[in-house]
N, C-alpha and C positions, 0 to 999 in steps of 0.2 A: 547938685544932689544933696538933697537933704539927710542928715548923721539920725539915726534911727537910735535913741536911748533907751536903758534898759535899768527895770526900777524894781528890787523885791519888795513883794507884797508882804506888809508885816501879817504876823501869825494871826492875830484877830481879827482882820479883814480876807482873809483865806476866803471863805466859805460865803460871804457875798458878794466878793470878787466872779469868782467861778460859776455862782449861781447868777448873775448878771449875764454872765457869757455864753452858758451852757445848761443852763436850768439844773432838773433833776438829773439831766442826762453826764454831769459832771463824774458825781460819784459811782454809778448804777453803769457806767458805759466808759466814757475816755478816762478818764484815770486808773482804772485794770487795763484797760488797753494799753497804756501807757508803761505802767509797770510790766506786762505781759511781753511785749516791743523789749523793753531794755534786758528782761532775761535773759531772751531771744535773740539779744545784738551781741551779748559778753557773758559767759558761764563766771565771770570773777565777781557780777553785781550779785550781794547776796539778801538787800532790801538795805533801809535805812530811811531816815529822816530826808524830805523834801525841800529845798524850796521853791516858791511860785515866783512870776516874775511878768510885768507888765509894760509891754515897749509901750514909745512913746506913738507910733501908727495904729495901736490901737490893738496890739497881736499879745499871745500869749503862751508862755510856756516854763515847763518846769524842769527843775534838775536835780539831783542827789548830791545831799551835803556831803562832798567825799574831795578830800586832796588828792586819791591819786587816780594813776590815769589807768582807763580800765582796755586789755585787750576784745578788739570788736574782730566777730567774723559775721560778711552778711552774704543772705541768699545770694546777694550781684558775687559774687568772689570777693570781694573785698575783705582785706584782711587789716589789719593795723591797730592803733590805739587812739583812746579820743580821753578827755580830760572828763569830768564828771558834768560841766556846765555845756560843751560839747555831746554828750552821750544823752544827756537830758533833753537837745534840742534834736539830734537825730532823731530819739524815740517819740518825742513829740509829731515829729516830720511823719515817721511811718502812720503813728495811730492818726493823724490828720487826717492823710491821703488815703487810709483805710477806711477813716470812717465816713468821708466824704462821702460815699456809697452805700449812705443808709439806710435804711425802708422809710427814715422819717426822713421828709425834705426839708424841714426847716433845721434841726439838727444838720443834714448833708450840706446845708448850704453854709452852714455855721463854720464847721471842719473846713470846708474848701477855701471861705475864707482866712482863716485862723492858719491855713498851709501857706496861703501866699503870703500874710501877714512877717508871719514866721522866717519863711524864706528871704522874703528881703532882710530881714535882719540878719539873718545868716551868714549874706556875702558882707558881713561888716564884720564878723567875727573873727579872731588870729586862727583857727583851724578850718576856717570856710571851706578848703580846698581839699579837707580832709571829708568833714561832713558831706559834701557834693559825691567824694567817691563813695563815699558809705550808704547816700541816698536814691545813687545812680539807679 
C-alpha cells in the first residue's frame, strides 16, 4: 500500500490549481458548497482564512487555518469534535458526494472522483475513524 502525501498549495498557485481541477465551477459552485457543509457540520466555524491542499494521487482538499478543534453534529447523529484539517476534509467529503449529482456531468464526474481521491487519504489520517462516523 502505497502512503498517500499531502502538500499546501502556496497562495499564488491557489487559483490555477483549482481552476485545473474544477474550472469556473471552483469558485461559482464547490467552494460555497464547501464553506456551506462546514457551517452546517459545527455552529463554532465562524469563517476564516483557508488552506488548499494537493495529495500525492492526484485528490484535493481544503481546510481552515484554525488550532482548535471544532464541535460537529451531523444529520447521521453523529456527534463529536474533529480538528480543523479534519473538519475541512469532512466538508470537502459532504460537498463531493453532493455535488457528484450535478446537472453538469463533467463536473459530476469531477466530484465523484475528487470523493474517492479524498477518501483514500482519509483512512491515512490520525482521526480517520472520526471523519468515517461523521461521513457515515
Amino acid at each position: 500500500m502505497t502512503t498517500i502525501t499531502c502538500k499546501k498549495i502556496e497562495d499564488g498557485k491557489r487559483v490555477n490549481h483549482t481552476a485545473e481541477l474544477f474550472g469556473t465551477r471552483f469558485p461559482f459552485t464547490l467552494e460555497p458548497a464547501i464553506y456551506s457543509f462546514t457551517s452546517n457540520l459545527s455552529r463554532e466555524y465562524t469563517g476564516g482564512y483557508w488552506h488548499f491542499y494537493e495529495l500525492s494521487n492526484g485528490g484535493f482538499y481544503m481546510a481552515p487555518d484554525d488550532k482548535t478543534k471544532f464541535p460537529v453534529s451531523c444529520e447521521n447523529g453523529f456527534q463529536g469534535s474533529l480538528s480543523a484539517d479534519a473538519l475541512g476534509i469532512t466538508a470537502c467529503l459532504y460537498a463531493y458526494s453532493h455535488l457528484s449529482f450535478s446537472d453538469s456531468p463533467d463536473f459530476a464526474e469531477t466530484c465523484a472522483q475528487q470523493y474517492h481521491l479524498l477518501r483514500e487519504f482519509m483512512f491515512e489520517h490520525p482521526e480517520a475513524k472520526t471523519i468515517q462516523r461523521a461521513i457515515d
